[in-house]
C-alpha positions as CSV (number, residue, x, y, z in Angstrom):
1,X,105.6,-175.1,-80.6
2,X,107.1,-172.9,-83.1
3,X,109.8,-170.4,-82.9
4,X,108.6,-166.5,-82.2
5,X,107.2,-164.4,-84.9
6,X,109.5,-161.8,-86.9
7,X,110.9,-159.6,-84.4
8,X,112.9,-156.7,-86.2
9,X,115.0,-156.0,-83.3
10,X,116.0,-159.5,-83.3
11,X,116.6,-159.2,-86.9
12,X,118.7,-156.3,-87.0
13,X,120.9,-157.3,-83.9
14,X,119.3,-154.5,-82.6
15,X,118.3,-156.9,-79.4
16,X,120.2,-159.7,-77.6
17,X,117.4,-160.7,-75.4
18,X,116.5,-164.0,-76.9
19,X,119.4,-165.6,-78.6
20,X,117.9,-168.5,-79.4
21,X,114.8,-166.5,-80.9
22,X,115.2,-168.4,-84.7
23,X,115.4,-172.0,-83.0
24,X,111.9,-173.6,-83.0
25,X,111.1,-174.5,-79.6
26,X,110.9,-178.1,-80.1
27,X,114.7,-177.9,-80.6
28,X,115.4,-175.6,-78.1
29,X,113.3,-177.3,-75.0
30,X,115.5,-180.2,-76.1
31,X,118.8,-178.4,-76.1
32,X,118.1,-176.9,-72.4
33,X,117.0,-180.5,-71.0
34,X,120.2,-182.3,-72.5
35,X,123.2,-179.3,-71.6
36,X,120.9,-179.2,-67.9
37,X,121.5,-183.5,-67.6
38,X,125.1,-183.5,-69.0
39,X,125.8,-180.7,-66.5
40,X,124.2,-182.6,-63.5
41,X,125.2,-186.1,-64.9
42,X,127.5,-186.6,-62.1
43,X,125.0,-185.6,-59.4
44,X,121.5,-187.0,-61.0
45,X,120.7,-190.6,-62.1
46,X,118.8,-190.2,-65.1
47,X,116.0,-191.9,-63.8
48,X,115.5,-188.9,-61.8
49,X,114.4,-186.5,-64.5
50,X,110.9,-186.4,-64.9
51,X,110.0,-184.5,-68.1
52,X,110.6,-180.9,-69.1
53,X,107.5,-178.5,-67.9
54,X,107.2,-176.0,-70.9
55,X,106.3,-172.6,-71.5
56,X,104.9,-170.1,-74.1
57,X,107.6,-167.9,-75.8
58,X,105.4,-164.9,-76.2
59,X,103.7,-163.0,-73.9
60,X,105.4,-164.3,-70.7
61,X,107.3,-162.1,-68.8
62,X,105.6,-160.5,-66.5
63,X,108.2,-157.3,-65.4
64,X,109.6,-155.0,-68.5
65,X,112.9,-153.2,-67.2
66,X,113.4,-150.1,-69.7
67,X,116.1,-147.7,-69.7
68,X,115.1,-144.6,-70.5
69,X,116.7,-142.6,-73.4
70,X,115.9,-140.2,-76.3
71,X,114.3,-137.0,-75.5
72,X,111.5,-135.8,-73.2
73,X,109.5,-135.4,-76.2
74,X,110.1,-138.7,-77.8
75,X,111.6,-141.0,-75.2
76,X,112.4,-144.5,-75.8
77,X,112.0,-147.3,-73.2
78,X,114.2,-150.1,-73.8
79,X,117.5,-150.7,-74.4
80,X,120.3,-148.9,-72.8
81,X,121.7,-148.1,-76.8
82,X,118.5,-146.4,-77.6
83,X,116.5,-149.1,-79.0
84,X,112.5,-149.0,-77.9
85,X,111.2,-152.2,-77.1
86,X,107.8,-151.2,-76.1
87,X,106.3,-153.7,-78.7
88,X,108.6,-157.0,-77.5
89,X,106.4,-159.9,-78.1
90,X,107.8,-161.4,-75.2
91,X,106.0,-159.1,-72.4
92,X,103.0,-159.4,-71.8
93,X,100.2,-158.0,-73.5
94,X,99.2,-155.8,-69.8
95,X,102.7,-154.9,-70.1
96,X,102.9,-153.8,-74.0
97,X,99.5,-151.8,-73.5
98,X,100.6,-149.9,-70.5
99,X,103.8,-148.9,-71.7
100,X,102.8,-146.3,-74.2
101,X,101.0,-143.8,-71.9
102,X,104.3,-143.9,-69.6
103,X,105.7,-142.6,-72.5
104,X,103.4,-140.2,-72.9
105,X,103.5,-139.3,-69.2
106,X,107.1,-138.7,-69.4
107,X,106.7,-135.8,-71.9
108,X,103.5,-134.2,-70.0
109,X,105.7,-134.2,-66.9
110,X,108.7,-133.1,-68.5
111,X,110.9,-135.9,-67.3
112,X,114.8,-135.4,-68.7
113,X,116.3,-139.1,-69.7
114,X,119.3,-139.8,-67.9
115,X,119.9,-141.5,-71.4
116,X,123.2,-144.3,-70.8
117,X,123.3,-144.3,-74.6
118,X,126.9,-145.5,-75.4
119,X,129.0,-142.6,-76.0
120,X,132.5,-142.2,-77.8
121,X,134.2,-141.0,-74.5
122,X,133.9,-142.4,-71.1
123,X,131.2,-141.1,-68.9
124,X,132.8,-139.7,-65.6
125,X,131.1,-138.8,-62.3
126,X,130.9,-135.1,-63.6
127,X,129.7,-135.4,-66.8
128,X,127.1,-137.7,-65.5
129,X,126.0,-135.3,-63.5
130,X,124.5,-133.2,-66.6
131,X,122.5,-136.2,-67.6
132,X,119.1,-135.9,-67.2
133,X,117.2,-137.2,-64.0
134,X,114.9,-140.0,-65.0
135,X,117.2,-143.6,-65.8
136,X,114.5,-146.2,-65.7
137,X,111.0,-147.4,-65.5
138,X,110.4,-150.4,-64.3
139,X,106.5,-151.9,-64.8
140,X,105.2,-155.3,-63.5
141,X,102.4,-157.0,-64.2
142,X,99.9,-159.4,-62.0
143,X,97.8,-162.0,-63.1
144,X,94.7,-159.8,-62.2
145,X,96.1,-157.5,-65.2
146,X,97.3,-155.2,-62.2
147,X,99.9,-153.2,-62.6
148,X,102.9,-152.0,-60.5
149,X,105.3,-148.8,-62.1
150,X,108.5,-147.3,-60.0
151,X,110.7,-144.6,-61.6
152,X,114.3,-145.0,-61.2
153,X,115.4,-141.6,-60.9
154,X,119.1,-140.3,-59.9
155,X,117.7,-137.6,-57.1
156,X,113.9,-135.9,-56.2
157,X,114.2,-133.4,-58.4
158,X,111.4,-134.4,-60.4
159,X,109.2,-135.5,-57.5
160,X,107.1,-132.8,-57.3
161,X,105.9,-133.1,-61.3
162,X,105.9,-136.6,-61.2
163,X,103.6,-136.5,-57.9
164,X,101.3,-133.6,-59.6
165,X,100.9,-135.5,-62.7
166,X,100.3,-138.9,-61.8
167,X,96.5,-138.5,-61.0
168,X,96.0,-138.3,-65.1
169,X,98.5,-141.7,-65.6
170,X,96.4,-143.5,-62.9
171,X,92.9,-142.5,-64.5
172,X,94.7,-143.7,-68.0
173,X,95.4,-147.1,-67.0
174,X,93.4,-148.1,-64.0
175,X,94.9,-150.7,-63.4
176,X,98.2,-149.2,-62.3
177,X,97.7,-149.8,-58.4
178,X,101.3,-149.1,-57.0
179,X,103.6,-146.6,-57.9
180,X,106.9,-145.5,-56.6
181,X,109.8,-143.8,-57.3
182,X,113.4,-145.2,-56.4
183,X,116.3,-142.7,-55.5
184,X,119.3,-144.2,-57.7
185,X,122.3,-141.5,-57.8
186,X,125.1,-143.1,-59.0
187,X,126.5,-143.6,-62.3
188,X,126.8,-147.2,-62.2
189,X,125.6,-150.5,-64.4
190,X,122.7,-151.0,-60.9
191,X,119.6,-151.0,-61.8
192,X,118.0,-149.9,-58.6
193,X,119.1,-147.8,-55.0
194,X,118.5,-147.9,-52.1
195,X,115.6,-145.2,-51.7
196,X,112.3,-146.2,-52.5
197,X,109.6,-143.5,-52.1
198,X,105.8,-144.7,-52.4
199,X,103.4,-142.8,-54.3
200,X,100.5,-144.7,-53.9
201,X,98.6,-145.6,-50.7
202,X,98.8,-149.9,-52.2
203,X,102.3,-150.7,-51.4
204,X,102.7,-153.9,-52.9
205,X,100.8,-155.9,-56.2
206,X,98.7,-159.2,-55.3
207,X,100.5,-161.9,-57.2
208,X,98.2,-164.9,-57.1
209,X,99.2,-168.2,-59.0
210,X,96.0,-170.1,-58.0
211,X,98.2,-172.4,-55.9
212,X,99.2,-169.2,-53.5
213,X,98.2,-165.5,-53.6
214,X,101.8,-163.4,-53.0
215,X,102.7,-159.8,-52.1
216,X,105.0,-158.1,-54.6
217,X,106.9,-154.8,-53.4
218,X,108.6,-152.6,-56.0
219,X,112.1,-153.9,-55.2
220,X,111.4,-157.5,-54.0
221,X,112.3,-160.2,-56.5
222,X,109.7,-162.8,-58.4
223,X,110.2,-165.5,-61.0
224,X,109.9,-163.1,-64.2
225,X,107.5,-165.7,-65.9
226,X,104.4,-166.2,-64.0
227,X,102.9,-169.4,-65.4
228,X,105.5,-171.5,-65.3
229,X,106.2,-170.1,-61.1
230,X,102.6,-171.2,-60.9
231,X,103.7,-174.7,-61.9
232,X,106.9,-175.0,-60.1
233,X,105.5,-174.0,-56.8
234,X,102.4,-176.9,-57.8
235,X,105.7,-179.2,-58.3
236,X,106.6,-178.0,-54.6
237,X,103.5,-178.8,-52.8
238,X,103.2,-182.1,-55.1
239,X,106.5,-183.4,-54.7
240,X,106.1,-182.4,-50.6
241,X,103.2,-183.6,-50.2
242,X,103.9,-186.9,-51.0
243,X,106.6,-187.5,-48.2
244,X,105.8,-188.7,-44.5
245,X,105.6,-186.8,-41.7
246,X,107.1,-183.7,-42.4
247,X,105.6,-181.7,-40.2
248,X,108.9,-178.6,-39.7
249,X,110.2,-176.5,-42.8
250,X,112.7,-174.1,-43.5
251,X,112.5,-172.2,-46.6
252,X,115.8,-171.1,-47.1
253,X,116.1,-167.6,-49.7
254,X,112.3,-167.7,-49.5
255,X,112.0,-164.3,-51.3
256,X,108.5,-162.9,-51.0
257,X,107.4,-166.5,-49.5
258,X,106.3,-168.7,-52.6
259,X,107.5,-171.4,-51.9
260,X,106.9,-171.3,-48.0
261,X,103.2,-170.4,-48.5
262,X,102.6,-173.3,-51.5
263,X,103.4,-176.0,-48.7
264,X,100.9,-174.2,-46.2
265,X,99.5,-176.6,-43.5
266,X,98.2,-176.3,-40.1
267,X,100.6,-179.0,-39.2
268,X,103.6,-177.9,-40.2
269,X,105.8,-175.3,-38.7
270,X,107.2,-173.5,-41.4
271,X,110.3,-170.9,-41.2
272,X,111.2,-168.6,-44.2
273,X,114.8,-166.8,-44.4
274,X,115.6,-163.8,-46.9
275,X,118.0,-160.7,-46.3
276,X,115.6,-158.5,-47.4
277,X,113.2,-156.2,-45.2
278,X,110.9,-155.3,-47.7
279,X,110.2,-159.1,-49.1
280,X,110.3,-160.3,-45.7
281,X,107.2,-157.5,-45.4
282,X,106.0,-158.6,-48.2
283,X,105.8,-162.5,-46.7
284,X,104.5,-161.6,-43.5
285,X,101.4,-159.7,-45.4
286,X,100.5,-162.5,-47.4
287,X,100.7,-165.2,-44.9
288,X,98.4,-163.5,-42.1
289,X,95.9,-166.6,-42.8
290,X,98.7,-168.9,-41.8
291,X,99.8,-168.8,-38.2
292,X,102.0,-171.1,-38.5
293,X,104.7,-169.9,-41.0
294,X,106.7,-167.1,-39.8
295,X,109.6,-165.1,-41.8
296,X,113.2,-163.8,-40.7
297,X,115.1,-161.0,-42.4
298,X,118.4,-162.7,-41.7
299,X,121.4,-164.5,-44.3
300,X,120.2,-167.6,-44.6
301,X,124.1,-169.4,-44.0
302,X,124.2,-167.4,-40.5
303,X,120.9,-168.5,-39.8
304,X,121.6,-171.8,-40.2
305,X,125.0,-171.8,-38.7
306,X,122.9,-170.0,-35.2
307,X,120.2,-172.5,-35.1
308,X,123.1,-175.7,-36.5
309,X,121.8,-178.2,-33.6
310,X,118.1,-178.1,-35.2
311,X,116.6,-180.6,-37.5
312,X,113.8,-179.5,-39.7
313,X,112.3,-182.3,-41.8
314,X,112.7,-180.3,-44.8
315,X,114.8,-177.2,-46.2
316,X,114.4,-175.7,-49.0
317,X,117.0,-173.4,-51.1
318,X,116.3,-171.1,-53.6
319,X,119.5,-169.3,-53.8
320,X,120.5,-166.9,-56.4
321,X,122.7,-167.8,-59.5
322,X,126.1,-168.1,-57.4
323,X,124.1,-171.0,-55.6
324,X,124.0,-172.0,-51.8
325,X,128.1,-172.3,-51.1
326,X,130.4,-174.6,-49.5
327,X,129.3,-173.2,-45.9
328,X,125.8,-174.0,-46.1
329,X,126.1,-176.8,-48.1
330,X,128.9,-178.9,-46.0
331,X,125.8,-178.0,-42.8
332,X,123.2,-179.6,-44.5
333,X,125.3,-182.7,-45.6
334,X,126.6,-183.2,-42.2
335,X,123.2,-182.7,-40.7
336,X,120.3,-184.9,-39.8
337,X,117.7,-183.6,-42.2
338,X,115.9,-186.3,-44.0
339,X,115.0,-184.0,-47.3
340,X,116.1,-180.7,-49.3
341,X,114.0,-178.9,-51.9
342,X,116.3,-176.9,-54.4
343,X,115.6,-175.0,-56.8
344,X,118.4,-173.5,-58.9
345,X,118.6,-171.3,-62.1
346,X,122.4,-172.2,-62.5
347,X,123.0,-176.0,-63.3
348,X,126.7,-175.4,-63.2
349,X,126.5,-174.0,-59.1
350,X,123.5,-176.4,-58.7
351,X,126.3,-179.3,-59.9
352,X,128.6,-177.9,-57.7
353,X,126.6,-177.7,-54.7
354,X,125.1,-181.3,-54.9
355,X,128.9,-182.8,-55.3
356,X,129.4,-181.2,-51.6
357,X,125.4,-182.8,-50.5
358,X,126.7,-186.1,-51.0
359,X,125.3,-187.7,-48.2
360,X,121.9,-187.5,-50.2
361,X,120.5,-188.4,-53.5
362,X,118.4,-186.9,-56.0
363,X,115.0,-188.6,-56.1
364,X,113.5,-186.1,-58.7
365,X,114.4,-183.9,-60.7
366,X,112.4,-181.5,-63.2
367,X,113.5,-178.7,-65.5
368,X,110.7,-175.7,-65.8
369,X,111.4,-173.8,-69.1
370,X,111.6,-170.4,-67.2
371,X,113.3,-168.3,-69.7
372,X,112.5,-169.8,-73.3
373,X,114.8,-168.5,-76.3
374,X,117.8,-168.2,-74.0
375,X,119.7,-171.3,-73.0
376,X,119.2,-170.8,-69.0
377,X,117.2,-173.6,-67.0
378,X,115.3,-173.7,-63.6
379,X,115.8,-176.6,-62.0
380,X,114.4,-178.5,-59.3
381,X,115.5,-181.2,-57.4
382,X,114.2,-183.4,-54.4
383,X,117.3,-184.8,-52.5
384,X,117.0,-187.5,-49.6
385,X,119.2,-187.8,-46.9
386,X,121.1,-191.9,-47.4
387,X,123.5,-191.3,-45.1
């Protein structure tokens, strides 16, 4: 595979995005894998590794996060310095198609940027307060082509227009299904609040991979490339499916449930964890076929630590970047389950973590070119218990 096409924001150092944007892929597929087995060298045999899974570098992600600045008559979605990156390569192409009539619905509906454009002076509390009300759009896109839009907007100021205008944005692009606005007052580098308003009677985007058909809220969190999810969670069920008798499964930071709803059996007794309402909503919906899975909004250490006498045959972990910490990981090495599924998007807390599990080894291990033209890795491993 060769590197992406010309991208002027890359170019100028207008965009950061994609350091690696000039490497040709070959090269960079090849940097990941080595800096991901010298990091994990003294936790994985190379013998382990099976080969790299790769991925396209254009017209992958599937969720475009775009601060809003400019004008309301010629907004820019993008950067927060000002720079529009509604024609990234990187998005996909339901993504780069939609985008354009948000823009244009942001000037029919009169819709003030907040605008976080570096300034000369420090922004304080007050002055922020005579900023303007809209700070971000946030757009995802399914597989279907299905498309999911919130507003991130500092108060409700601009309900009302956004509410009486948004008939003509969902005739424009017919596939927007869900949209929502999110209540985010404060001046702060967070993307989101804590207020989510729906807008549409569809609360959530159908996300399915083929392998499993998820739920997707407005706020819930999903691998940003889709095809490459698709093959990890096929790596899941593979690499599962090939061990004996495991027959009870937790599924530790299980998100919206892909993982837990990959491994879907009628014999097996599967538990998802996540401290998060709305993807622990957005699990139970899609797993109403499966009886026998059921999700917990709870911290997956103090679920553990309530239920520590138990022995599933299988956990799996998919924490986030600061991994699954000493707590947690000294309970599974001191307990009596036979195999952990981790997936990790840090090798350096993924290293860390398997130096505690060392009363298990890594049996396989795979990287899955998640985020191509950066130098991040997901990784997953398969660790049995040996002592």
């Amino acid at each position: 595979m060769a590197a992406l096409p010309y991208c002027i924001h890359h170019s100028a150092g207008e965009c950061g995005s994609c350091p690696l944007f000039e490497v040709p892929y070959a090269q960079q597929l090849s940097a990941r894998y080595d800096a991901a087995a010298a990091t994990l060298a003294g936790v994985i045999n190379r013998e382990a590794w099976l080969a790299p899974v790769t991925s396209p570098v254009i017209g992958i992600r599937n969720r475009a996060k775009m601060a809003v600045t400019g004008t309301i008559t010629e907004p820019h979605l993008g950067l927060t310095t000002g720079v529009d990156l509604c024609d990234c390569q990187v998005y996909l192409a339901d993504l780069r198609r939609a985008l354009p009539a948000i823009k244009q619905f942001i000037t029919m509906a009169q819709l003030q940027p907040y605008d976080l454009t570096p300034s000369n002076e420090k922004i304080t509390p007050a002055k922020a307060r005579n900023r303007g009300e809209l700070k971000y759009v946030i757009l995802t896109a399914a597989p279907s082509s299905e498309l999911m839009l919130t507003f991130v907007l500092r108060s409700t100021a601009d309900l009302a227009r956004i509410k009486s205008r948004l008939p003509w944005l969902l005739s424009t692009l017919p596939d927007l299904k869900v949209v929502s606005v999110n209540i985010h007052p404060e001046h702060k580098a967070t993307l989101i609040g804590d207020r989510e308003i729906m807008l549409t009677d569809q609360t959530a985007l159908p996300m399915d991979l083929g392998i499993v058909r998820l739920q997707l809220g407005p706020v819930s969190f999903f691998q940003t490339n889709t095809g490459i999810a698709e093959q990890l969670y096929r790596a899941a069920a593979a690499w599962v499916n090939e061990l004996a008798n495991i027959k009870s499964i937790w599924d530790l930071y299980c998100g919206v449930g892909g993982f837990a709803l990959s491994l879907a059996a009628p014999s097996r007794d599967i538990t998802g964890i996540e401290l998060s309402p709305e993807a622990i909503a957005n699990a139970q919906a899609a797993s109403q076929n499966h009886p026998s899975i059921s999700f917990i909004d709870e911290d997956a250490t103090e679920f553990v630590l309530r239920h520590k006498t138990a022995t599933p045959d299988l956990v799996i972990v998919n924490p986030p970047r600061r991994g699954i910490g000493n707590t947690l990981a000294n309970w599974l090495n001191n307990s009596n389950v036979p195999y952990v599924l981790y997936s990790s998007c840090n090798t350096f807390t993924l290293a860390s973590d398997l130096t505690v599990l060392n009363n298990y080894q890594v049996i396989k291990a795979q990287l899955f070119d998640m985020f191509p033209n950066t130098a991040h890795s997901e990784v997953l491993t398969l660790l049995k218990r040996t002592s």
